[in-house]
N, CA, C and O atoms as CSV, one atom per row, in Angstrom:
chain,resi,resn,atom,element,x,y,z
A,1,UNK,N,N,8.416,-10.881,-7.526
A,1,UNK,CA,C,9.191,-9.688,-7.274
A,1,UNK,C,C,10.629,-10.100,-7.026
A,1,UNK,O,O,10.842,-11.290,-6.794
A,2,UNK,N,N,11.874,-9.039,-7.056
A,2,UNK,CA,C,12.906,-9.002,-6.773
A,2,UNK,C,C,13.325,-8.409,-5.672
A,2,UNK,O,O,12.746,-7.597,-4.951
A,3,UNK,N,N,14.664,-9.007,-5.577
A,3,UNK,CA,C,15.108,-7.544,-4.839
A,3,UNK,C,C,15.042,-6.268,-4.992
A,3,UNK,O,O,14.595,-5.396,-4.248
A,4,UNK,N,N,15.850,-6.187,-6.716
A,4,UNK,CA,C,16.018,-4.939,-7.360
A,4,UNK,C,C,14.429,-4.277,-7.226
A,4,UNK,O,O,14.372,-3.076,-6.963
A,5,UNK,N,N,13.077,-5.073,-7.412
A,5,UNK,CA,C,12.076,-4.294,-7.540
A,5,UNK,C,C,12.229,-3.705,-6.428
A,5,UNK,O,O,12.523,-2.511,-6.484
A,6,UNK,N,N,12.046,-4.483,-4.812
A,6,UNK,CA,C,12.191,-3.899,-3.665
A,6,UNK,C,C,12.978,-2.884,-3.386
A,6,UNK,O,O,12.624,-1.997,-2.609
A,7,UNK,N,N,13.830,-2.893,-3.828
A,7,UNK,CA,C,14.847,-1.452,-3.703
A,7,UNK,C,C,14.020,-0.026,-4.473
A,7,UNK,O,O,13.820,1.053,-3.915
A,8,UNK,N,N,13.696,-0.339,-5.662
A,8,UNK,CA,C,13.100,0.127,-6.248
A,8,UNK,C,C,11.888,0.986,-6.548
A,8,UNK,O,O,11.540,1.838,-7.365
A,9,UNK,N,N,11.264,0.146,-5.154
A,9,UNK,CA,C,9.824,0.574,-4.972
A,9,UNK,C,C,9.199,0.784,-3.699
A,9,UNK,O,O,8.138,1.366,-3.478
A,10,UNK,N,N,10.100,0.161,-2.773
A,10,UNK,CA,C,10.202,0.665,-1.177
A,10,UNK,C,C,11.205,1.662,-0.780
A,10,UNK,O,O,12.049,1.812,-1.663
A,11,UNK,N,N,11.387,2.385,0.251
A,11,UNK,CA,C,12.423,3.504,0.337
A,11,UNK,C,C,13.341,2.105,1.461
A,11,UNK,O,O,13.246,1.736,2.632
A,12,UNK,N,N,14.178,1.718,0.259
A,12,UNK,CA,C,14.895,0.427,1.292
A,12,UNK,C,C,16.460,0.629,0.706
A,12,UNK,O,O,16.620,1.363,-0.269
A,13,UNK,N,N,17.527,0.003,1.286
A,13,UNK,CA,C,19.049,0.046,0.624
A,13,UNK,C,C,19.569,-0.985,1.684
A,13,UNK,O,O,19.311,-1.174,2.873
A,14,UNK,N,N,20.486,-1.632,0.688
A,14,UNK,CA,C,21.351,-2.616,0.382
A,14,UNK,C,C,22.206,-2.626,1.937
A,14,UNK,O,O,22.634,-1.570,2.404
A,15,UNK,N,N,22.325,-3.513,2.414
A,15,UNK,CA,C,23.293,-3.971,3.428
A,15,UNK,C,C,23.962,-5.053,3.186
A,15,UNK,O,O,25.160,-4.822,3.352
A,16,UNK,N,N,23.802,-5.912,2.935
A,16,UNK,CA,C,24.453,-7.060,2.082
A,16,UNK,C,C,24.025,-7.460,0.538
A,16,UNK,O,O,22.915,-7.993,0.541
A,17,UNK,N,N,24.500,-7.368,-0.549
A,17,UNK,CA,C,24.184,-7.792,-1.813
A,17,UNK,C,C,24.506,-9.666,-2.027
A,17,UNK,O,O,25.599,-9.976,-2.501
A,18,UNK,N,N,23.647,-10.633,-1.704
A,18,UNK,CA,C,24.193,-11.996,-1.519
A,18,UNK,C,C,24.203,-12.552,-3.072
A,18,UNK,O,O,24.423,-11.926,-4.108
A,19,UNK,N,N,23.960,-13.628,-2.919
A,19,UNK,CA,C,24.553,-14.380,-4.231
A,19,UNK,C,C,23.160,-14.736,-4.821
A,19,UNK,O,O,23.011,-15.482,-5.789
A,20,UNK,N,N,21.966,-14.014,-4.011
A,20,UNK,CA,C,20.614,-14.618,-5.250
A,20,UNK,C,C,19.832,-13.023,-5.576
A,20,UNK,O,O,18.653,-12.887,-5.905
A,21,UNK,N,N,20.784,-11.969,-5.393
A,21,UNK,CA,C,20.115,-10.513,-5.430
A,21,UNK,C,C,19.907,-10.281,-6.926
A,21,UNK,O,O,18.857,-9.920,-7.457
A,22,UNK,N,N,20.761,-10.474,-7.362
A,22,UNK,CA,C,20.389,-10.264,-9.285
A,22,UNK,C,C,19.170,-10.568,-9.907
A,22,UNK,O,O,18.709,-9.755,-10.708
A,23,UNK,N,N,18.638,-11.499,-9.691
A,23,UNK,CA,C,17.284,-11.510,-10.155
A,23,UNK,C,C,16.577,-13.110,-9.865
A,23,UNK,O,O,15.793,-13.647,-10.646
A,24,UNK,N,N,17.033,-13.683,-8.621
A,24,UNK,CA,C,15.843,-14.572,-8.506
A,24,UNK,C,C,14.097,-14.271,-7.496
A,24,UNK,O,O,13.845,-13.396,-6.668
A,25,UNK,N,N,13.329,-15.242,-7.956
A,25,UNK,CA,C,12.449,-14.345,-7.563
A,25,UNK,C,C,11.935,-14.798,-6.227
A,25,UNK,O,O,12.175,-15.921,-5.784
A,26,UNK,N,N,11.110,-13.754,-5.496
A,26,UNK,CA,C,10.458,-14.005,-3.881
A,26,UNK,C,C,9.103,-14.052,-4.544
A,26,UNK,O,O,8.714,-13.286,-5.426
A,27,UNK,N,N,8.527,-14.918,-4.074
A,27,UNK,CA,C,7.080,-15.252,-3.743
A,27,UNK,C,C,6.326,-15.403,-2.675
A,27,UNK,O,O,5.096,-15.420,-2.706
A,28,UNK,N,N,6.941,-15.507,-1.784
A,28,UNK,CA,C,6.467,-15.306,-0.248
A,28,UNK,C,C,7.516,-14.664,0.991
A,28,UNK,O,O,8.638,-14.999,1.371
A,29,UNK,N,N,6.686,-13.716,1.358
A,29,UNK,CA,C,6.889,-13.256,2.773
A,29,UNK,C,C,6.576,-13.505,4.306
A,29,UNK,O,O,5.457,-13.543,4.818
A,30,UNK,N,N,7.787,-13.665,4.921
A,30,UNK,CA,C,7.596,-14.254,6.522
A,30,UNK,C,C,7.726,-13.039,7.288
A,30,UNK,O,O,8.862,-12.602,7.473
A,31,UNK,N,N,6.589,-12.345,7.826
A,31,UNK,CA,C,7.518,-11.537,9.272
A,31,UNK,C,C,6.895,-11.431,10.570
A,31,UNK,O,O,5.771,-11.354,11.065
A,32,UNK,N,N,8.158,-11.460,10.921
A,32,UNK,CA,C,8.378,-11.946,12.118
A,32,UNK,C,C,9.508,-11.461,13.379
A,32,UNK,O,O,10.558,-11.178,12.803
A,33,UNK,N,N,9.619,-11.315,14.514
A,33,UNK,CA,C,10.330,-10.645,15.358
A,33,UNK,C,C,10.717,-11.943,15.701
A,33,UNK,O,O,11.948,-11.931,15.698
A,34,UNK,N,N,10.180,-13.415,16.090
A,34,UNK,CA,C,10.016,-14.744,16.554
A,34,UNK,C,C,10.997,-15.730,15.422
A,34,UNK,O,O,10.392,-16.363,14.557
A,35,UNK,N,N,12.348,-15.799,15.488
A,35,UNK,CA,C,12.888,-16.854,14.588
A,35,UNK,C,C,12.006,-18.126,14.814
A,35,UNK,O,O,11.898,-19.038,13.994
A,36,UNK,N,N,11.305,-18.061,16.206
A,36,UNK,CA,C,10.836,-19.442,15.877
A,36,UNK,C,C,9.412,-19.624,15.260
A,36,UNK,O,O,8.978,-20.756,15.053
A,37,UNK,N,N,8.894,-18.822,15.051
A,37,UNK,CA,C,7.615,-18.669,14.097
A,37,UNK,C,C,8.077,-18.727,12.862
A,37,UNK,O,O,7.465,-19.492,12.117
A,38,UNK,N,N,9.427,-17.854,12.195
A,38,UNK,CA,C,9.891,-18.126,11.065
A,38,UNK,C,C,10.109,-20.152,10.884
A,38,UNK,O,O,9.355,-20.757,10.122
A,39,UNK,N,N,10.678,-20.544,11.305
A,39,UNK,CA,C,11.574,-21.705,11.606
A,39,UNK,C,C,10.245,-22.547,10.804
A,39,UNK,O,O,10.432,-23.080,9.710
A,40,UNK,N,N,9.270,-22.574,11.308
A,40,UNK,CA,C,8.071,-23.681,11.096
A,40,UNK,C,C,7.319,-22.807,9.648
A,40,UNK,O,O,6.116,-23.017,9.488
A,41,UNK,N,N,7.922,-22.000,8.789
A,41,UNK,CA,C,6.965,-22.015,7.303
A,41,UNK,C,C,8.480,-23.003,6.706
A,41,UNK,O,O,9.698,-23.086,6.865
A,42,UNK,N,N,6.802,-23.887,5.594
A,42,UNK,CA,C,7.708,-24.145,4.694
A,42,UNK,C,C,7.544,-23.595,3.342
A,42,UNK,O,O,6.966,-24.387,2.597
A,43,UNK,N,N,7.761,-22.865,2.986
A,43,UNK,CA,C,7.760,-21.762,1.518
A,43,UNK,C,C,9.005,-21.601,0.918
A,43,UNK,O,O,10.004,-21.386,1.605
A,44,UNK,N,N,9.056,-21.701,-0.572
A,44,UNK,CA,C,10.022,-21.567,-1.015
A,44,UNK,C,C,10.780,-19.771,-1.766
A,44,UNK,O,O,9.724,-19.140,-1.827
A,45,UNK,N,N,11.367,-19.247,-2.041
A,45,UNK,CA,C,11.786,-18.298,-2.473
A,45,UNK,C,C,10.944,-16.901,-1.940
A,45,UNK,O,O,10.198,-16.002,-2.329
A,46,UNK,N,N,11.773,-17.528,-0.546
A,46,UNK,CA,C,10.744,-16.475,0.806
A,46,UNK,C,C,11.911,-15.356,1.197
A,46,UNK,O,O,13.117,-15.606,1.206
A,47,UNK,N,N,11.350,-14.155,1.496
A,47,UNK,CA,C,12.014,-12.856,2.352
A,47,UNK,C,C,11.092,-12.681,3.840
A,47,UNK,O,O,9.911,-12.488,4.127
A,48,UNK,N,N,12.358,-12.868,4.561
A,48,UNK,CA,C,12.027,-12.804,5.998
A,48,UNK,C,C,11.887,-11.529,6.142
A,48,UNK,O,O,12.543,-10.886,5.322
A,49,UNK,N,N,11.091,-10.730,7.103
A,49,UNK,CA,C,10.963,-9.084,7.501
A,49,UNK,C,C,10.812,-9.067,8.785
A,49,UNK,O,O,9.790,-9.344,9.412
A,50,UNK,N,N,12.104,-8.654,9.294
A,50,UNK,CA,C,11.656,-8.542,10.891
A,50,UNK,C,C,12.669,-7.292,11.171
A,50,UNK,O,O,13.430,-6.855,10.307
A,51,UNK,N,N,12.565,-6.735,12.611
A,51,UNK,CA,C,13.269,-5.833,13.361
A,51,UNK,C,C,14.837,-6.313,14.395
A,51,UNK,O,O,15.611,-5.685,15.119
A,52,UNK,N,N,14.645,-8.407,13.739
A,52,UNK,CA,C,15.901,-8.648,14.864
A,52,UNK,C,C,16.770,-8.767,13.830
A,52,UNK,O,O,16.865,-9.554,12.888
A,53,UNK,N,N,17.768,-7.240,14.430
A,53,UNK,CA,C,19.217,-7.408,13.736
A,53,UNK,C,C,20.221,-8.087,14.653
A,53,UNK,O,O,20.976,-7.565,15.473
A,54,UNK,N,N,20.062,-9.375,14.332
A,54,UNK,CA,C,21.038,-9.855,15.040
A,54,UNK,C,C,21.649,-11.201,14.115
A,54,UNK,O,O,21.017,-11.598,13.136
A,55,UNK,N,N,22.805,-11.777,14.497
A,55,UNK,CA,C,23.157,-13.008,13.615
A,55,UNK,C,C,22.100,-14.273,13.874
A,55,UNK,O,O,22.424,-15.277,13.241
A,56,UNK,N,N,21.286,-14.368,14.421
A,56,UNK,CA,C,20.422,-15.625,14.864
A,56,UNK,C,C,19.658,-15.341,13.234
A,56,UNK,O,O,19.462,-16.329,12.527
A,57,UNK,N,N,19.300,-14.086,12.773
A,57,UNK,CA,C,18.456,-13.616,11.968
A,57,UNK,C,C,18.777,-14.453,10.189
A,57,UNK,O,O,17.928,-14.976,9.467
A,58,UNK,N,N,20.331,-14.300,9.920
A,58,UNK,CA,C,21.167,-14.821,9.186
A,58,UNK,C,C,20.780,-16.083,9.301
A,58,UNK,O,O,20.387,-16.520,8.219
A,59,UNK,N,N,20.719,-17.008,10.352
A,59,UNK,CA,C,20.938,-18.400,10.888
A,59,UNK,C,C,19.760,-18.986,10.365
A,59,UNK,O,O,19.669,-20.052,9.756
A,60,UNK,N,N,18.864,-18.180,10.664
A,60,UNK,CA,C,17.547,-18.793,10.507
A,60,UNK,C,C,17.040,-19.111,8.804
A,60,UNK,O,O,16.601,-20.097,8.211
A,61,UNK,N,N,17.454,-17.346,8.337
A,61,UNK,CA,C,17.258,-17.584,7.069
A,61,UNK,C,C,17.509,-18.244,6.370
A,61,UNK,O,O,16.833,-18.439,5.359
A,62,UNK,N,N,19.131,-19.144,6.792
A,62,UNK,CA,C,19.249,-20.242,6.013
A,62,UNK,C,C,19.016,-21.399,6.137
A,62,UNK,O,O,19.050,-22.293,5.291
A,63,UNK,N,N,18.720,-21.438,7.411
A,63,UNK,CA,C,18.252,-22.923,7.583
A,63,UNK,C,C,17.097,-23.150,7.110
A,63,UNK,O,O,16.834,-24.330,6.880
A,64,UNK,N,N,15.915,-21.971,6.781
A,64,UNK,CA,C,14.621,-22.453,6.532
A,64,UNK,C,C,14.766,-22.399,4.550
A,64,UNK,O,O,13.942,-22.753,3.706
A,65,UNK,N,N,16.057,-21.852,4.399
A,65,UNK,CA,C,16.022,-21.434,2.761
A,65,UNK,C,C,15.737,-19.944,2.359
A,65,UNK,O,O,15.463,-19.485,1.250
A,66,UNK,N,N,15.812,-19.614,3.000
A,66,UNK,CA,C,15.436,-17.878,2.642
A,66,UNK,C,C,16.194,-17.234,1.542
A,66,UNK,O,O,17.332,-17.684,1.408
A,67,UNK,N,N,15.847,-16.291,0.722
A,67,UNK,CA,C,16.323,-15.618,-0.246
A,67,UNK,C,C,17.231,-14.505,0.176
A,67,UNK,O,O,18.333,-14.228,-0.296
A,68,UNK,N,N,16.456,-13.801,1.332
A,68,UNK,CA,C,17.076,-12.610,1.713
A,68,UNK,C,C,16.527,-12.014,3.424
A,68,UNK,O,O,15.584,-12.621,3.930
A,69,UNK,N,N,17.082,-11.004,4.101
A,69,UNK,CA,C,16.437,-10.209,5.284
A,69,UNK,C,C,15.534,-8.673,4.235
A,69,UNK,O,O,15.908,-8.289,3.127
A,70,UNK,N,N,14.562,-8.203,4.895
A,70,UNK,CA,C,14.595,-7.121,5.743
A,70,UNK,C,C,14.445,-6.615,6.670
A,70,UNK,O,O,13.659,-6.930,7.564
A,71,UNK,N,N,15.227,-5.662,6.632
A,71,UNK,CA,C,15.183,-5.164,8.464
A,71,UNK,C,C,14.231,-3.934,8.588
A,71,UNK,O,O,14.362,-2.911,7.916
A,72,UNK,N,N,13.534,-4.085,9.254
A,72,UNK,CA,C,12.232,-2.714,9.397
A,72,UNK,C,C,13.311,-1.524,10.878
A,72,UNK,O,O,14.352,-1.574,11.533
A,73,UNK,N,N,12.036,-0.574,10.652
A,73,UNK,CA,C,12.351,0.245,11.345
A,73,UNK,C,C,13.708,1.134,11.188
A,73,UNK,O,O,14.131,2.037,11.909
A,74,UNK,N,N,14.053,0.768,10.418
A,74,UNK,CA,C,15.646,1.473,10.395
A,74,UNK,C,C,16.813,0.908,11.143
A,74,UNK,O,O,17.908,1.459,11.247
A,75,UNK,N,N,16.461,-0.277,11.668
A,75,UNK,CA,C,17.363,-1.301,12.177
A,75,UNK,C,C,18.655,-1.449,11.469
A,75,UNK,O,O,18.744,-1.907,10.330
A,76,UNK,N,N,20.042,-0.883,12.469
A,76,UNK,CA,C,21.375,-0.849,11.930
A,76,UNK,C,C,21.671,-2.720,12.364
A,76,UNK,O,O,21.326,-3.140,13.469
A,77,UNK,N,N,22.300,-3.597,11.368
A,77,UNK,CA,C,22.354,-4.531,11.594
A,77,UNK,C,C,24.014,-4.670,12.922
A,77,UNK,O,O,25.074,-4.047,12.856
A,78,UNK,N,N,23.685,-5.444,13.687
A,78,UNK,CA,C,24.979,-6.223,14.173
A,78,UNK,C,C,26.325,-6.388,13.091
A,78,UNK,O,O,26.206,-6.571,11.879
A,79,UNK,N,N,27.329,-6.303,13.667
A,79,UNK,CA,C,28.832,-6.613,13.207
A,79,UNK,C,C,28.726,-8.515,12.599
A,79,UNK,O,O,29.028,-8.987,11.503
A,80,UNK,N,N,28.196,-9.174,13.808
A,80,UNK,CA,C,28.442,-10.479,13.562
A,80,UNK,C,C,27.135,-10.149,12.620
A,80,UNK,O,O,27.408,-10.539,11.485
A,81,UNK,N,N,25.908,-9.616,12.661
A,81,UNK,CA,C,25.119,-10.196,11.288
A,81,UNK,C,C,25.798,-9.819,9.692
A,81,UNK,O,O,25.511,-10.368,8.628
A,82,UNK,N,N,26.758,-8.725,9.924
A,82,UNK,CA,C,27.010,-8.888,8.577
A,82,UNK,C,C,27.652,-9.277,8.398
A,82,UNK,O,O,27.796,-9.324,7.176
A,83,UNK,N,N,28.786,-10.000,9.201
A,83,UNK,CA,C,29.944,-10.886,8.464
A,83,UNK,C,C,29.117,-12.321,8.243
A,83,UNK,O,O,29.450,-12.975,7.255
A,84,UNK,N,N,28.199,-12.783,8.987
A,84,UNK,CA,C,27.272,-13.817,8.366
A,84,UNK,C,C,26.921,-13.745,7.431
A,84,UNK,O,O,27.175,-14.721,6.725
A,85,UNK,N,N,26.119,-12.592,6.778
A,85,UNK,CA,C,25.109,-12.683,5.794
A,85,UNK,C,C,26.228,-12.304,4.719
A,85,UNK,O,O,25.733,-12.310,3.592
A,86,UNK,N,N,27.686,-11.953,4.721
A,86,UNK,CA,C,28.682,-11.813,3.737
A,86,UNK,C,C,29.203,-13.562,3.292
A,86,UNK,O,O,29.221,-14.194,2.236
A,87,UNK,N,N,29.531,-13.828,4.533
A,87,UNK,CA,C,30.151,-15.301,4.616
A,87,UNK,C,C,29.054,-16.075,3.513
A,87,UNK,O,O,29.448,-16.379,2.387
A,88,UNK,N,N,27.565,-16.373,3.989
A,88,UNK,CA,C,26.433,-17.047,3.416
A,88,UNK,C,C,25.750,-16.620,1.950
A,88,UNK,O,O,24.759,-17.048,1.359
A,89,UNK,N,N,26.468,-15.856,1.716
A,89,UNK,CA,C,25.852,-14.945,0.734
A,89,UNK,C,C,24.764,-14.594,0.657
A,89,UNK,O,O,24.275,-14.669,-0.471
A,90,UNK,N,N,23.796,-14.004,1.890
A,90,UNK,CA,C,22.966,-13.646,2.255
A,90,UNK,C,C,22.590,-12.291,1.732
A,90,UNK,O,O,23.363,-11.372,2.002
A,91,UNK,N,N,21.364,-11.994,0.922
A,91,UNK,CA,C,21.102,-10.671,0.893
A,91,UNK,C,C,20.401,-10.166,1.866
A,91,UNK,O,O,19.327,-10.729,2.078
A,92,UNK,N,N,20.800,-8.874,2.823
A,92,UNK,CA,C,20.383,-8.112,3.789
A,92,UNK,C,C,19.795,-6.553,3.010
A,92,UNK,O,O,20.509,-5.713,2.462
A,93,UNK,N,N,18.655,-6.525,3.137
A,93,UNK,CA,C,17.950,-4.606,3.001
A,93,UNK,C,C,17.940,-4.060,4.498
A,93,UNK,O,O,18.169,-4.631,5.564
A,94,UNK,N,N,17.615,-2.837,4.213
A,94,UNK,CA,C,17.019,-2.375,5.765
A,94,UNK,C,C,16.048,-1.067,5.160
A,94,UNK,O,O,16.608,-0.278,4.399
A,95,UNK,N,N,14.790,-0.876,5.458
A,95,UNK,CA,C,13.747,0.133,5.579
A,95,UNK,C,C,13.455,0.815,6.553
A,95,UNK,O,O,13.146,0.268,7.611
A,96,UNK,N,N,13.488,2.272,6.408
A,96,UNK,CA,C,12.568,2.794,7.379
A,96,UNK,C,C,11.339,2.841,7.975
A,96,UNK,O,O,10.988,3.379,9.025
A,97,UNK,N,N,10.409,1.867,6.731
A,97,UNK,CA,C,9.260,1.535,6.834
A,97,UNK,C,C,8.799,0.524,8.399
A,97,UNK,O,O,9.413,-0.367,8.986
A,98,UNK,N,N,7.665,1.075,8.620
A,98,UNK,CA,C,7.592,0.108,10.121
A,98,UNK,C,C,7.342,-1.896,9.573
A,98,UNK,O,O,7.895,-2.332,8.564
A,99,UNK,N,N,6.852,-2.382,10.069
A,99,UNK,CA,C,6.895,-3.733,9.849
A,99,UNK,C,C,5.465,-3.763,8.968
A,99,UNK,O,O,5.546,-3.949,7.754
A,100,UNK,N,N,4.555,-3.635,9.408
A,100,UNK,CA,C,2.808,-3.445,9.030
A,100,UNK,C,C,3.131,-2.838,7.642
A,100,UNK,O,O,2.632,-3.490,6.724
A,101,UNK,N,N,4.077,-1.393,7.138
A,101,UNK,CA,C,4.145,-0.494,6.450
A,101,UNK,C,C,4.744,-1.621,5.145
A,101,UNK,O,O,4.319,-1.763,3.998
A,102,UNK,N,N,5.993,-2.379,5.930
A,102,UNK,CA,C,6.611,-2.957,4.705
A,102,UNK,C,C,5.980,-3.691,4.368
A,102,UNK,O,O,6.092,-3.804,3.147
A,103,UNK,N,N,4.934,-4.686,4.994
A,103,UNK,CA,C,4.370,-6.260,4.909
A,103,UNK,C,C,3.615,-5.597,3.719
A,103,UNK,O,O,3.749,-6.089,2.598
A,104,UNK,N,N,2.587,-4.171,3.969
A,104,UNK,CA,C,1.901,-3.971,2.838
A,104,UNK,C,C,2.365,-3.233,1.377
A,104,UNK,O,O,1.618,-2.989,0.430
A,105,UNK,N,N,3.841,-2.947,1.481
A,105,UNK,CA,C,4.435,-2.584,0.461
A,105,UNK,C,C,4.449,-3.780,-0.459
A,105,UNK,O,O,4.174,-3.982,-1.641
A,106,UNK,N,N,4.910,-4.538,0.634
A,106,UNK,CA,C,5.264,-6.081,-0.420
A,106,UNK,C,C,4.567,-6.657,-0.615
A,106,UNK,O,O,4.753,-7.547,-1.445
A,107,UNK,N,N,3.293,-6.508,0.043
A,107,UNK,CA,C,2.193,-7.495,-0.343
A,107,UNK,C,C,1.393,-6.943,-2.141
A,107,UNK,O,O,0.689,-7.691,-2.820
A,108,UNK,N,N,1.852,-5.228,-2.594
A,108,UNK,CA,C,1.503,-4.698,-3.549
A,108,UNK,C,C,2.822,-5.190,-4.606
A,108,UNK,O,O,2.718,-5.210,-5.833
A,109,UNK,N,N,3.882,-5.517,-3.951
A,109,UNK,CA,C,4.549,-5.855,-5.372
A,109,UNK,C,C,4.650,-7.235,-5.673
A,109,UNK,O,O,5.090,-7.628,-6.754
A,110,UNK,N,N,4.250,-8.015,-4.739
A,110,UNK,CA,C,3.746,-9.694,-5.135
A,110,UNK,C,C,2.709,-9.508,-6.141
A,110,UNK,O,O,2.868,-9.932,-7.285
A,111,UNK,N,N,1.725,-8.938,-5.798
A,111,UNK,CA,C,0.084,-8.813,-6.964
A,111,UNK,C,C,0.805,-8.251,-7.990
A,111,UNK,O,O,0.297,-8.564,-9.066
A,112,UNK,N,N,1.801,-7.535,-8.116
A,112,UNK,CA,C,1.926,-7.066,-9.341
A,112,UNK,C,C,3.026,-7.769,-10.062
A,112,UNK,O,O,3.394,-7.222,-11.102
A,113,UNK,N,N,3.517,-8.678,-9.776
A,113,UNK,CA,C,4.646,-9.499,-10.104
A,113,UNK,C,C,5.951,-8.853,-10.345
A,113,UNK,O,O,6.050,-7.859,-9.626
A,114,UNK,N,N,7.083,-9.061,-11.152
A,114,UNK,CA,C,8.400,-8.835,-11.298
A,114,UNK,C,C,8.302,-7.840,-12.305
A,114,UNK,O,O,7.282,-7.641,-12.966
A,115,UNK,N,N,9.635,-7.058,-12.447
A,115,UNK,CA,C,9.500,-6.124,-13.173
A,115,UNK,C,C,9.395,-6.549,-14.552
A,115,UNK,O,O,8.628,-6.007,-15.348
A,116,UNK,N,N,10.211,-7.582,-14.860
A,116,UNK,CA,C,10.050,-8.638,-16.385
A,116,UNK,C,C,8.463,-8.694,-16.659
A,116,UNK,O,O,8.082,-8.479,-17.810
A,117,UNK,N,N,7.553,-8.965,-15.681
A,117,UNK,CA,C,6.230,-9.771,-16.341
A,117,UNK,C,C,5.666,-8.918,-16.178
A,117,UNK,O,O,4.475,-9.227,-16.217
A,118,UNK,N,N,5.899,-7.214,-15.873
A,118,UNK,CA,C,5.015,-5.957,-15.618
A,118,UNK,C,C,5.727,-5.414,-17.420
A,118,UNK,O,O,4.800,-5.115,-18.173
A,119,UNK,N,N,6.689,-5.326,-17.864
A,119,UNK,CA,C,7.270,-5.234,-19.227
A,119,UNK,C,C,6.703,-5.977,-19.923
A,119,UNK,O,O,7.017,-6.073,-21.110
């Protein structure tokens, strides 16, 4: 899956557009409220999903390699998270969907792969 699918197919919108939103792909999902539960996966071309809008959130994502945030609940991000996730070229979403709601949104557009290999 993509971003673009995620936008696409969850009721989600854009808070930061980073430098891997165009079309690389996520294969695994972390979520988590706990940066330090995030901190210890090692997965590659992962989207973090949690409710902490804060810059630690940014921090983490890149240190572990992350593709992108989402933010559940309708979580308005922090000032300092978005000049981070601008600076890092971090892509940031945010959903109204609760956390449980999004994990199983995304867990239906992993099984179904990217919009390319559904074409």
């Amino acid at each position: 899956m993509t971003f673009l699918d995620i936008i696409e197919q969850l009721p989600a919108h854009i808070i930061n557009m980073g430098s891997d939103f165009p079309g690389k792909p996520i294969e695994h999902v972390v979520a988590s409220d706990l940066m330090s539960d995030v901190l210890v996966t090692d997965l590659d071309n992962t989207l973090i999903v949690t409710s902490l809008a804060s810059e630690q959130t940014i921090r983490t994502a890149d240190i572990v390699g992350a593709r992108g945030v989402l933010l559940v609940n309708d979580k308005n991000p922090q000032m300092a998270m978005k000049k981070i996730a601008e600076e890092q070229g971090m892509t940031v979403l945010s959903t109204p969907l609760s956390m449980f709601q999004a994990c199983v949104a995304l867990g239906k557009l992993l099984e179904q792969g990217t919009s390319d290999e559904r074409n």
